[in-house]
VOLOKE-855574 format. One record per atom (N, C-alpha, C, O): residue in one letter; x, y, z. Coordinates in pm, whole numbers, plus 50000, padded with zeros to 5 digits. Layout:
N
aXYZ...
# end
This chain:
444
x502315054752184x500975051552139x500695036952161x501645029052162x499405032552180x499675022152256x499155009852067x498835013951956x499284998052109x499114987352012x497934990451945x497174995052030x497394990251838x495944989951785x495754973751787x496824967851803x494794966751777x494274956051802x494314946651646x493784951951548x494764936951637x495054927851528x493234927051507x492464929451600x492824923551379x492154917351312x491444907951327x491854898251263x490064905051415x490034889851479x489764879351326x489334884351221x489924871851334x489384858651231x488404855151238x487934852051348x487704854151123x486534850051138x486234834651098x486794829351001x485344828151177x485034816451115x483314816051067x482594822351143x482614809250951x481274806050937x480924793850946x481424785050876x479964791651040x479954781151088x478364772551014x477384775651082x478044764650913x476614763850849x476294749250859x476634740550779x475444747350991x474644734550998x473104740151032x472804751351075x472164728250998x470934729751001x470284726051164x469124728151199x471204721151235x471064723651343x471254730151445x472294726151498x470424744751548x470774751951612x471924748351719x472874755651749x471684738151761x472334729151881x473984733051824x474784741851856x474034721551723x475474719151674x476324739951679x477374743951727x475354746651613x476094761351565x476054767751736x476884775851777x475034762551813x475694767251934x476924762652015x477684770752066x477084749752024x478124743952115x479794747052001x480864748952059x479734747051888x480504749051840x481184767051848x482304771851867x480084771551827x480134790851827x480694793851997x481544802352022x480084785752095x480684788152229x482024786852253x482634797052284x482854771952243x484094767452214x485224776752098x486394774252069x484494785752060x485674788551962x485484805352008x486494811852036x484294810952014x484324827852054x484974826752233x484994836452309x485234819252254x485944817452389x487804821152354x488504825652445x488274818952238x489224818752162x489614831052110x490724834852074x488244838252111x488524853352045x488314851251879x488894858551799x487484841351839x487124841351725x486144851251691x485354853951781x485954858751559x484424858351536x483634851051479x484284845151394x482654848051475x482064838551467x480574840551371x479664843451449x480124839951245x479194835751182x478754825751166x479394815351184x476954826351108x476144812851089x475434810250995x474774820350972x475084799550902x474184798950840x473714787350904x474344780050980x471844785650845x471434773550881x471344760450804x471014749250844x471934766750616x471654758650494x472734760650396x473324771150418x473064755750321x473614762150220x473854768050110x474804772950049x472454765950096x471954780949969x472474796050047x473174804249987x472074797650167x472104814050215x473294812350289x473334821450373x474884800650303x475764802950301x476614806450165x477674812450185x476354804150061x477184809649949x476344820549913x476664824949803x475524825549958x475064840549949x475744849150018x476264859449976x475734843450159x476424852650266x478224851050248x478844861150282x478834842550211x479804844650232x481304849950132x482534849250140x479994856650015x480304869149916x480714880949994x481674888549981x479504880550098x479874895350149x481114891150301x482134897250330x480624881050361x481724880150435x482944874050473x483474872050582x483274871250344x485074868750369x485574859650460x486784861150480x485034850650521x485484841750597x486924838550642x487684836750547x487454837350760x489204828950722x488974814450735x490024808250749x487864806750736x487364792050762x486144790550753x485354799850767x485714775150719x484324777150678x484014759050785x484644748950755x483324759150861x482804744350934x481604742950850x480664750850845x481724733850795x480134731750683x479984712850705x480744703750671x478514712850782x477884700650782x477604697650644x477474704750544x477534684450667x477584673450566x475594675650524x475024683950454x475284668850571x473694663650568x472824678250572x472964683050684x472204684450510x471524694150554x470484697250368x470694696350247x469344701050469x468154701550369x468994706650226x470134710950209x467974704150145x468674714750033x469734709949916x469664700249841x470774720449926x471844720549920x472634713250022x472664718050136x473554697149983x474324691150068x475624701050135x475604713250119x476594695050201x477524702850272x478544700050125x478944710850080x478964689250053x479424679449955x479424693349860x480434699749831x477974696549816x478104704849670x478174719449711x478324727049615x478094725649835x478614739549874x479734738849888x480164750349891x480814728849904x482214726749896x482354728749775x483044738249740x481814721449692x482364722949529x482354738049479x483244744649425x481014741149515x481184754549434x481414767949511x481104779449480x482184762249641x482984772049700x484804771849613x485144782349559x485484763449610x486104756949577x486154760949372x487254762749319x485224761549313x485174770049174x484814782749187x484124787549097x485034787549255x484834800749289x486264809149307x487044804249389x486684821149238x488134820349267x487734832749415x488614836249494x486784835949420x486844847249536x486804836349698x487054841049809x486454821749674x486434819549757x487054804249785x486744797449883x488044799749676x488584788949656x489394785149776x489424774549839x490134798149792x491324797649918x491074795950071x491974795950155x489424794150104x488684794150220x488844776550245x488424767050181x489654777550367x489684760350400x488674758950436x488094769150472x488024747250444x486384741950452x486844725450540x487374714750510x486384730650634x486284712850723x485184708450750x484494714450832x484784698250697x483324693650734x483034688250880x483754681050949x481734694050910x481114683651020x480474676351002x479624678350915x480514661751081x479874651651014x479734640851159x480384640751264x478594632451113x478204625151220x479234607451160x479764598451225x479124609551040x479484599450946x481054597750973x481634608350998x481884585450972x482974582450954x483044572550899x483844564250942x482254569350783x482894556150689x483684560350538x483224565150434x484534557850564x485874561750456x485044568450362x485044580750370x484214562150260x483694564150153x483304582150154x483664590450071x482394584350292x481984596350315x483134611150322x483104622950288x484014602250384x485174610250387x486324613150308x487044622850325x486444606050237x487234608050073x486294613950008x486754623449945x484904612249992x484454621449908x484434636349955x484334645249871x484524638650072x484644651650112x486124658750087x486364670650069x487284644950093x488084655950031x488304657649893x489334663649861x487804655049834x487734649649635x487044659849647x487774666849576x486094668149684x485204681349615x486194693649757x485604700449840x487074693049746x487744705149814x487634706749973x488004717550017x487104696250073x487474695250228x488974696350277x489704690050201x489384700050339x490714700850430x490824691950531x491954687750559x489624687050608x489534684850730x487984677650736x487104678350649x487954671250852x486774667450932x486904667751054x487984665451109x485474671751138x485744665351235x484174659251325x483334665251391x484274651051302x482864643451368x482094649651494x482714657751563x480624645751531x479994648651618x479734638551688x479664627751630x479524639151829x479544656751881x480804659451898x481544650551941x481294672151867x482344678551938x483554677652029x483534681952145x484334673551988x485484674852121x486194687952142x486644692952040x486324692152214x487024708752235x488034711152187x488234719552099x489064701752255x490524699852233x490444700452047x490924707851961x489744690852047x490164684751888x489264693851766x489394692551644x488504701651824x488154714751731x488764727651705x488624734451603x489554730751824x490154742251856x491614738451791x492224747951740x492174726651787x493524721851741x493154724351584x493744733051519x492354717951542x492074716851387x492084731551346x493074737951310x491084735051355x490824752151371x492104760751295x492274765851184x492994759451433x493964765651481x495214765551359x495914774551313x495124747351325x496104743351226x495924747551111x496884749551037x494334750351063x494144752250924x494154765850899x494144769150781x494184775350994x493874789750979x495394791550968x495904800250899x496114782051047x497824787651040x498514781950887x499404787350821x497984773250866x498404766750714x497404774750591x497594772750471x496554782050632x495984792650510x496484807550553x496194817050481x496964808850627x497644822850612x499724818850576x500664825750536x499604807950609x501004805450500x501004801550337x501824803250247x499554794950346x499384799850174x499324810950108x499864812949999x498624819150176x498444830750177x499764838150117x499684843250005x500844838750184x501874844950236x502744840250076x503374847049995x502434826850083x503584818449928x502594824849849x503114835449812x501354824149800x500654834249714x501374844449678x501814846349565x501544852549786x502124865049748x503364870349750x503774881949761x503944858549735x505564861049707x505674856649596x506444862349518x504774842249545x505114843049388x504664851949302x505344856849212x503314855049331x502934871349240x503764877549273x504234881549166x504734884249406x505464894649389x506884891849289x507564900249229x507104874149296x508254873049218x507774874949085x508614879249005x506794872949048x506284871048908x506204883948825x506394884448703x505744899748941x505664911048919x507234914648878x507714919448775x507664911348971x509734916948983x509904911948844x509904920948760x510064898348793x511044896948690x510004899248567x510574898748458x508604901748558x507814907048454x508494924048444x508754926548326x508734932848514x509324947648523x510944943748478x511714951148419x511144932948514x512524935448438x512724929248321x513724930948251x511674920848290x512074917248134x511284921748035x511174916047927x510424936548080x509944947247972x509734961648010x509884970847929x509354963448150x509154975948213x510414982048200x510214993048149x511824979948227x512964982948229x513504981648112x514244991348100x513574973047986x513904970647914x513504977047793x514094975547686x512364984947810x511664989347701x512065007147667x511985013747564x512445010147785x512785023547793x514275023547750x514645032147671x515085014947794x516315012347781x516695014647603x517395020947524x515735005147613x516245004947418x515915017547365x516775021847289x514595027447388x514635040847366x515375045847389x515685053747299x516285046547514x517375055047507x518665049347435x519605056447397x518585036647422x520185033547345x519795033647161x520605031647071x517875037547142x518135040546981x518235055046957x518425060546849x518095059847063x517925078647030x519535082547026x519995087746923x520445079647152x521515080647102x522475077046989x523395083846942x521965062646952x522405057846840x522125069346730x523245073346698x521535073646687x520195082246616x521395094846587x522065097046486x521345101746715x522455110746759x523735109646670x524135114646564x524135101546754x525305093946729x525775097246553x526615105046507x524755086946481x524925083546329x524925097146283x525985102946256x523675103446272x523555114846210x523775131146271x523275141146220x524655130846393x524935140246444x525225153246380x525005163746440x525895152946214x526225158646182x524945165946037x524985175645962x524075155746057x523445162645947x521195163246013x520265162345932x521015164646163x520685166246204x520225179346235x521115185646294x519135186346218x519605203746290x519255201746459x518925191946526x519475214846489x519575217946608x517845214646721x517665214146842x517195213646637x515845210046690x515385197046733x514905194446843x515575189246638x516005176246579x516385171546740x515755167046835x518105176046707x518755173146833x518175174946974x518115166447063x517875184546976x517295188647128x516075186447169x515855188647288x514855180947073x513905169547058x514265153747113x513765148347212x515025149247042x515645136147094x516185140447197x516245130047263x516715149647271x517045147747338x516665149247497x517125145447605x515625156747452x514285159047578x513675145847572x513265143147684x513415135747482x512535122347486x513595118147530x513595126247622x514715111347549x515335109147667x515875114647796x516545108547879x515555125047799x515535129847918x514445125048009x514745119648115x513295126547975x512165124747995x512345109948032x512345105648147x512495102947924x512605088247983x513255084148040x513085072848085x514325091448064x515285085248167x514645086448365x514695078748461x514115099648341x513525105648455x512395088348526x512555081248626x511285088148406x510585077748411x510945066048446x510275059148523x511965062748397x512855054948428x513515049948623x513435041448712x513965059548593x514495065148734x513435062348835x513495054748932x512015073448778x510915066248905x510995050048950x511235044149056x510655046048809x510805029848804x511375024348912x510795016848990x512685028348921x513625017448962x513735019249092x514205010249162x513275032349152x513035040649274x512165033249339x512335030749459x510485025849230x509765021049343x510095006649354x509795000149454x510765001049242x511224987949240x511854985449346x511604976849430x513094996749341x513564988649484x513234993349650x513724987549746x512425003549659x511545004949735x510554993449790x510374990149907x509804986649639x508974977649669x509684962549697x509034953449749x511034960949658x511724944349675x512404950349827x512734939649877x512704958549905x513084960850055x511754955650118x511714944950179x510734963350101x509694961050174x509264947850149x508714943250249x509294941550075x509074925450038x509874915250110x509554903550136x511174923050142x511964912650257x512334916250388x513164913350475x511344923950367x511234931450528x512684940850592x513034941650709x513054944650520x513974957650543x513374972550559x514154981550589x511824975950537x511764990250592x510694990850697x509484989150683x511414993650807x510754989750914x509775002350937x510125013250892x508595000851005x507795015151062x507985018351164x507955011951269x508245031151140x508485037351255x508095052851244x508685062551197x505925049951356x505125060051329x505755070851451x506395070151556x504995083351342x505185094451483x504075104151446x503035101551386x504515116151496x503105126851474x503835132251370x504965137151373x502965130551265x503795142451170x502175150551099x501005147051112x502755161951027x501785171750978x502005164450795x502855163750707x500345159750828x500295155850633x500275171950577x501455170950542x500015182450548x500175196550486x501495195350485x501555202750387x503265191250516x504225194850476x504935187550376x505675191450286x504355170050428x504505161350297x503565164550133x503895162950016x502365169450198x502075175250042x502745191249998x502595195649884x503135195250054x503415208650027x505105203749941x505395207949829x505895195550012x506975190849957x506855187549803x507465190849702x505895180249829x505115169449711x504795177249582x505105174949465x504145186049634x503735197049500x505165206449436x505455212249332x505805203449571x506805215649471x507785203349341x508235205549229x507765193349413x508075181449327x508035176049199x508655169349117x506475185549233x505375176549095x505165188448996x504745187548881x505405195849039x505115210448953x505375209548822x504505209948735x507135207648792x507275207948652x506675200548562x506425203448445x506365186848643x505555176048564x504125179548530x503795177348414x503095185348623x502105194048560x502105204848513x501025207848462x503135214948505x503135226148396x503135219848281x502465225648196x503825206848234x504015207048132x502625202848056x502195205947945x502175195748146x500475194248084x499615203448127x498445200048136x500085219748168x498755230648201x498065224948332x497035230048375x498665214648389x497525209348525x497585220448668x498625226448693x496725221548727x496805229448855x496545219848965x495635211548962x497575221549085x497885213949163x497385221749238x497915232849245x496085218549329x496045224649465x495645217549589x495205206449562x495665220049707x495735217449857x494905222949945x495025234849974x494035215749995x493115220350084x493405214650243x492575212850331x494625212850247x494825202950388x494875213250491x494865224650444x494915212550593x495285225150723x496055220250768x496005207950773x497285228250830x497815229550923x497835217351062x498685211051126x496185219051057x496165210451162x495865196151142x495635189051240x495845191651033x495715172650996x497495171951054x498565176151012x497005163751177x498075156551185x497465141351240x496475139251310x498585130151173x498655116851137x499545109351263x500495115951306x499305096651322x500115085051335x500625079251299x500295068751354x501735076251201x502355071951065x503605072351014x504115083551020x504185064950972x505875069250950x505905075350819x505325073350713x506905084850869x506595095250741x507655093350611x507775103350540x508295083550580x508865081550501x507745065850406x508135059050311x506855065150452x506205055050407x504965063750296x504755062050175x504205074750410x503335081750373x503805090150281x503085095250196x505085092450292x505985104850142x505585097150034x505015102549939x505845082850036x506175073449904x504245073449857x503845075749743x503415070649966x502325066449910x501505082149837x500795082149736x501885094949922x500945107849872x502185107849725x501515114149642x503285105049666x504145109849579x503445099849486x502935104449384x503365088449507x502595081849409x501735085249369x501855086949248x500225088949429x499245091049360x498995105649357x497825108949338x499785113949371x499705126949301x500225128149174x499855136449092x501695114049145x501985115649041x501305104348917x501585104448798x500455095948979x499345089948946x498555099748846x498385098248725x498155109448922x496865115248947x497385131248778x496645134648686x498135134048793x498885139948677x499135132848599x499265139648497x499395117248565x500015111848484x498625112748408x498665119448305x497575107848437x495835103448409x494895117048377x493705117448346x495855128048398x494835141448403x494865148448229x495865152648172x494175148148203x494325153748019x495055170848061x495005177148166x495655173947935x495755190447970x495325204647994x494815208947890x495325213848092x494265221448131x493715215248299x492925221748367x494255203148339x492695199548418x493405202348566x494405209548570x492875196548683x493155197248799x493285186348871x492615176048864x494375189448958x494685178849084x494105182049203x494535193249231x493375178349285x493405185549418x493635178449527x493335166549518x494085182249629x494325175149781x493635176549874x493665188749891x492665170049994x491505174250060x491685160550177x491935148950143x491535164050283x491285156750431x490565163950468x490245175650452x490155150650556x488285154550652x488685145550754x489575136950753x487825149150851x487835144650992x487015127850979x486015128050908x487235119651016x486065108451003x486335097051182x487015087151207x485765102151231x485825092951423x487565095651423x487995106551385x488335086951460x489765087251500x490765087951397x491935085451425x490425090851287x491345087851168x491105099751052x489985104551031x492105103050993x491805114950876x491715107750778x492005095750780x491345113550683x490975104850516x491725114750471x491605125950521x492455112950388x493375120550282x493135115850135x493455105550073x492315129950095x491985122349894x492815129449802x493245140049847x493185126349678x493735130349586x492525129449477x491925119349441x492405139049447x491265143249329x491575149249202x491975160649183x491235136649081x491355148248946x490475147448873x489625138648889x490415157848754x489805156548638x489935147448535x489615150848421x490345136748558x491365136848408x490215124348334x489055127248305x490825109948311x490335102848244x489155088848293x488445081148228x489385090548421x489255083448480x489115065348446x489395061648332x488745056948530x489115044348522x487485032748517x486605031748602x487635026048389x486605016848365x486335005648503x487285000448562x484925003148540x484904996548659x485444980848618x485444974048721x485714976148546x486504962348538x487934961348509x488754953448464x487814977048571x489714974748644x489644976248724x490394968148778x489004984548827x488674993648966x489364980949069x490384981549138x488094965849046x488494959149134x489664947249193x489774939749289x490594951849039x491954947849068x493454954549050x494584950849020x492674968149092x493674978249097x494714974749221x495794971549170x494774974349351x495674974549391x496034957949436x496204952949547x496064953049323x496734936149307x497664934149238x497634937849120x498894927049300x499974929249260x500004918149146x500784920349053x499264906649142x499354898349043x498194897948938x497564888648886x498134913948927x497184916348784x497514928948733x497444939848791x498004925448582x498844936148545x497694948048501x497264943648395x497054959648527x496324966448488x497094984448452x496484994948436x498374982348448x498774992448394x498515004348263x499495004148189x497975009448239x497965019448124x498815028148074x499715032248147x498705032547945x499615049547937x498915058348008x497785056848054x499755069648018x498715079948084x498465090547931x499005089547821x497865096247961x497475109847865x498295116547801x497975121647694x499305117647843x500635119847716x501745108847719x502965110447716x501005096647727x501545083247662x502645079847752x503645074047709x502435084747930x503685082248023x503255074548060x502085075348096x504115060148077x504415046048102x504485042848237x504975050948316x503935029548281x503645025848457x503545015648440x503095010048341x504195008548595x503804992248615x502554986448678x502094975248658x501875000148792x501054994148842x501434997349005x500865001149107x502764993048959x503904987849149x503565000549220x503365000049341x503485010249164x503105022249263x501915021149365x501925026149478x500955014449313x499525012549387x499945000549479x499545000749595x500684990649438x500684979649547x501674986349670x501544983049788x502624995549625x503315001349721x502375008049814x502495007249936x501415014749750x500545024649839x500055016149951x500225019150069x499205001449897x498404996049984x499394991550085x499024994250199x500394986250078x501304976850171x501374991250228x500254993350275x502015000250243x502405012450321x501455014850409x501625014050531x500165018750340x498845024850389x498185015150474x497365021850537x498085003250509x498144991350568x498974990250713x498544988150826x500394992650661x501364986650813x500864999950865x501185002750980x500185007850801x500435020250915x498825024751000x498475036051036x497945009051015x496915011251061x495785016150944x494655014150986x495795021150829x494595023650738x494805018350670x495805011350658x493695019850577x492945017350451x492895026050296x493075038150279x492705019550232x493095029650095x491945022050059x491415011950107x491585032949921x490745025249829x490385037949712x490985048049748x489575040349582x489235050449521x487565045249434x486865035349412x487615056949414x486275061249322x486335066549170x487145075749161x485945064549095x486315069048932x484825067848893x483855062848949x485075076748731x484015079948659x484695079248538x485655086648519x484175068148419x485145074448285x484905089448264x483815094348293x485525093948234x485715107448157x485555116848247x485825127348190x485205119248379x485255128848433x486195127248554x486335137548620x486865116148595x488155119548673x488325104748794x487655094548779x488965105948865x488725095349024x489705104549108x490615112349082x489195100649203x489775097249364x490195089149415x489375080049407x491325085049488x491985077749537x491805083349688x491385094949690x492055076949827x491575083049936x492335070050017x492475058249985x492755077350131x493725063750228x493595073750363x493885085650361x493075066250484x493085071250595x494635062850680x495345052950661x494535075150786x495085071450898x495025077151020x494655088251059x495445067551073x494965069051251x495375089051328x496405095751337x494595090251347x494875101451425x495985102251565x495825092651641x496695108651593x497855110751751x496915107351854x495815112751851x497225098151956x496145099452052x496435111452177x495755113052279x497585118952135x497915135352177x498065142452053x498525136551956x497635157552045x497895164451995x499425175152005x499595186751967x500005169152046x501295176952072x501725184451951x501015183251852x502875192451944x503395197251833x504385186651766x505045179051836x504415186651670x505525173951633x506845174451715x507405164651763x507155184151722x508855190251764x509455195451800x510325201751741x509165194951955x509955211051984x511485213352000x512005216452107x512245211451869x513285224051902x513745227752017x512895231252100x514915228052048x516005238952088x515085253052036x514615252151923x514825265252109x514085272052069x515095277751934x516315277351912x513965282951862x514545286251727x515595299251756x516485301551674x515525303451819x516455320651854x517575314151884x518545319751833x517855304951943x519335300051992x519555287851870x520065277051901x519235289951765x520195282551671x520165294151553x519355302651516x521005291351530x522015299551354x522205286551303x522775276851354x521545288151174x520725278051098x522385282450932x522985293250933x522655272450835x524015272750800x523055282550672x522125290250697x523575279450543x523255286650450x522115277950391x521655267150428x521715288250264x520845281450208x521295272250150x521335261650212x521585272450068x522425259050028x522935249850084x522735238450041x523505251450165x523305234950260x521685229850298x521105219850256x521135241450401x519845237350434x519115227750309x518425217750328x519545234650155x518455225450059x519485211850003x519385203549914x520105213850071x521105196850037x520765188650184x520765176450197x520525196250267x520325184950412x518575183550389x518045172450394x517965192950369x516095190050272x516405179150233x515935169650296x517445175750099x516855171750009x517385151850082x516775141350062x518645154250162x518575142250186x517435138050270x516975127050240x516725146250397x515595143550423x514795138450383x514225130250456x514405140350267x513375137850180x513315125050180x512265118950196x514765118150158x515025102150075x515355094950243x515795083650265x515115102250313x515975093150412x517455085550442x517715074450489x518165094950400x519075093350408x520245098150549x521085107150546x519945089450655x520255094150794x522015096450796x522685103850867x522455086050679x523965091950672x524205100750631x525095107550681x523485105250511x524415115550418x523835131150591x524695139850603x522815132250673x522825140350722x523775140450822x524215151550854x524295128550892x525085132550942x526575132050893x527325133950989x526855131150844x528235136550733x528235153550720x529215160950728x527055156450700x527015172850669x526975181350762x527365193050763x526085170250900x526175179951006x527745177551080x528245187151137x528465164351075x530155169651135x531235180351026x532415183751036x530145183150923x530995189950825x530705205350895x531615213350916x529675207250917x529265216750987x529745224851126x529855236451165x529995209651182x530905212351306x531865221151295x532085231051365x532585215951177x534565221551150x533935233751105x534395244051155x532755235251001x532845248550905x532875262451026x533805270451020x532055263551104x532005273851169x531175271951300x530105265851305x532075280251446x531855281551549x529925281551580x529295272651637x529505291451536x528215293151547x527265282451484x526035281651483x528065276151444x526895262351369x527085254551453x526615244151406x527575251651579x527445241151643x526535234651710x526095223151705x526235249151809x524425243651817x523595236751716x523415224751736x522965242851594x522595239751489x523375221651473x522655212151504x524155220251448x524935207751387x524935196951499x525015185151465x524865200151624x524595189751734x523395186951733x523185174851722x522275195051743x521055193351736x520525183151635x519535176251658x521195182551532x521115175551389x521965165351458x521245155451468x523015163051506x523185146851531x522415137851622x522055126051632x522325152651701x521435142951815x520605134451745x520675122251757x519435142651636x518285135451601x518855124751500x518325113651503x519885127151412x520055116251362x520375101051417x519965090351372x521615104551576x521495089851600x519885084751683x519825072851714x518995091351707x517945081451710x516985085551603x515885090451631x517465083351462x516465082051358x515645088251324x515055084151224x515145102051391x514325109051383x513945119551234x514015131851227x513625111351145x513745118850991x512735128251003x513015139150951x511545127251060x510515133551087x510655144551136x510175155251098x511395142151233x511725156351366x513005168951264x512995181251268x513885160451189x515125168751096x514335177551016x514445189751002x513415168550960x512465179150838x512205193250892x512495204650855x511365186551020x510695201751064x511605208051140x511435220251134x512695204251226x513945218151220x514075223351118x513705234851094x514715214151021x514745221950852x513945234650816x514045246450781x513095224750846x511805235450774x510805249750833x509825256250795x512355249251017x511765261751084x512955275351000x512985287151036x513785269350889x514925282550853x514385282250746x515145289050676x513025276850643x513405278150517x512785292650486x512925297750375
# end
């Protein structure tokens, strides 16, 4: 599949002179910039709410609003503080230029124009704000990590070391209900638990760049179909109905050990938030080159002055869910980073009291092939069930060793598994977790 195209940068460029926003807009969309304009700076801090700038060239002198006080209250602005701002200016007497950096300037660079020396500046400040960028979000991510371990982890812990205690003391004058009460609330929490630490260290690999992508064609209907059988016990126990409207034929560009983690999250999101009685549902639609995949429930849904810092890793917006099950949040930042390297977009919709949607596209195969073709299925003798759901289940986790361990175990066990068990190494030494599933999943 061939590269999808990086992101161009945008710059806004706001002088009151047409001249200046042309010779400047020429020199830099030559660069592969994009390029915006204002002519003032009243209708640049209007406009650049909606457009996000990665740089801002803002003249000094201009009717109105100076270049001086649209710095300032770009600069108190937290949506737009982090936008380097270099002034243009005809002016070079110190005075003018210390005051430009005292109200939040980065840079200057005088008129008219030098090429060299616009495109250098440019260049430097866009590369020194996407390394802020970058330290930003490693201290929120450090700040997230050791906030989960000095209460997210810790809090469950002590539930389970007072229930046993509990146990423990009064074991003997306890009845049998008692007992097996406490002992389902740690079960339970341990399980919770377990998620925890599952996306924790899920989410600190991907933070130091240990899980690499690696997209292929896979069928989203088998990752949810997995998914549900997963999630089942967890919505029986709240009466929820889990259903699936995907076909057969949604198939994705995407590594499928990324997309497992992000549909497992918000299905188990999506149950955690659902009151009892209600519904989950699963639904993709066609939209130009890319499928949208939503997760839909009934349940409680989410007040809009959380909505817009839901998937931010350095804002804790965690809740209980509906039968008081505990979350960090980390699940949603996992989603976006996943749903992201893999070419889409995520985002959701809510209503208090009547439910949300969560929804994340991705790129469509630019062939429709079958994911896998197999050694035809008639010429393999597939082992027992029981292995098949121990080589599933390492599938699932990605675990390329434990499959091939089982498939040279396979080798020795019996003559007729060899086909079968080569076929399985083959794909394991080139990584193919995607392709194992669906052999797997031509014997189940």
């Amino acid at each position: 599949m061939s590269e999808r195209p990086a992101k161009k940068l945008t710059i806004l460029i706001v002088d009151d002179n047409p001249k200046n926003i042309q010779v400047a807009a020429s020199m830099l969309s030559r660069q592969g910039y994009q390029i915006a304009f204002d002519k003032d700076g009243e209708s640049a801090l209007q406009h650049i709410n909606v457009l996000k700038a990665d740089l801002i060239l803002l003249d000094i002198m201009m009717p109105g609003i100076d270049g001086y006080e649209v710095c300032r209250r770009l600069k108190n602005n937290p949506e737009t503080e982090s936008i380097p701002v270099v002034f243009l200016t005809a002016k070079t007497d110190t005075e003018s230029i210390v005051r430009g950096f005292e109200v939040g300037g980065v840079d200057y660079i005088t008129k008219p124009f030098n090429e060299a020396e616009l495109l250098a500046r440019v260049k430097t400040h866009l590369k020194l704000k996407q390394a802020d960028s970058q330290l930003r979000a490693m201290n929120a991510a450090k700040d997230k990590f050791f906030s989960i371990i000095a209460h997210d982890l810790r809090s469950p812990f002590n539930v389970l070391i007072t229930g046993l205690d509990r146990i423990i003391r009064y074991f003997d004058t306890l009845s049998e209900d008692e007992k097996r009460e406490s002992l389902k609330t740690m079960r339970e929490n341990s399980h919770n638990t377990f998620k925890l630490i599952d996306n924790l260290l899920t989410w600190s690999r991907s933070q130091i760049g240990h899980i690499a992508c690696n997209p292929e064609i896979i069928h989203i209907h088998n990752i949810v179909n997995e998914t549900l059988v997963l999630m089942n016990k967890n919505a029986a126990d709240k009466n929820i109905c889990l259903l699936s409207r995907i076909q057969d034929k949604t198939m994705v560009y995407a590594d499928i050990n990324m997309i497992t983690t992000v549909i497992r999250n918000l299905v188990s999101n999506a149950v955690k938030y659902t009151t009892e009685g209600g519904t989950v549902t699963l639904s993709a639609k066609e939209i130009a080159d890319t499928w949208e995949i939503s997760i839909s429930d009934s349940g409680i849904g989410i007040p809009p002055e959380y909505i817009r810092n839901l998937f931010r890793i350095d804002v804790n917006h965690s809740t209980p869910g509906t039968a008081q099950e505990q979350g960090t949040g980390l699940g949603l930042n996992l989603c976006k980073e996943f749903v992201e390297r893999n070419s889409g977009k995520i985002g959701m919709e809510s209503e208090v009291g009547k439910g949300s949607r969560f929804y994340f596209t991705l790129p469509k195969p630019l062939c429709t092939e079958p994911v896998y073709q197999a050694i035809s299925a008639e010429s393999l003798i597939p082992p027992s069930q029981e292995d098949l759901d121990k080589l599933l289940a390492f599938a699932k986790i990605g675990d390329i060793d434990a499959i091939r361990q089982k498939a040279d175990a396979l080798l020795q066990k019996d003559k007729q598994l060899i086909p079968f068990a080569e076929e399985l190494r083959r794909l394991t030494k080139e990584f193919q977790i995607g392709k194992i599933r669906t052999l797997l999943n031509l014997f189940r």
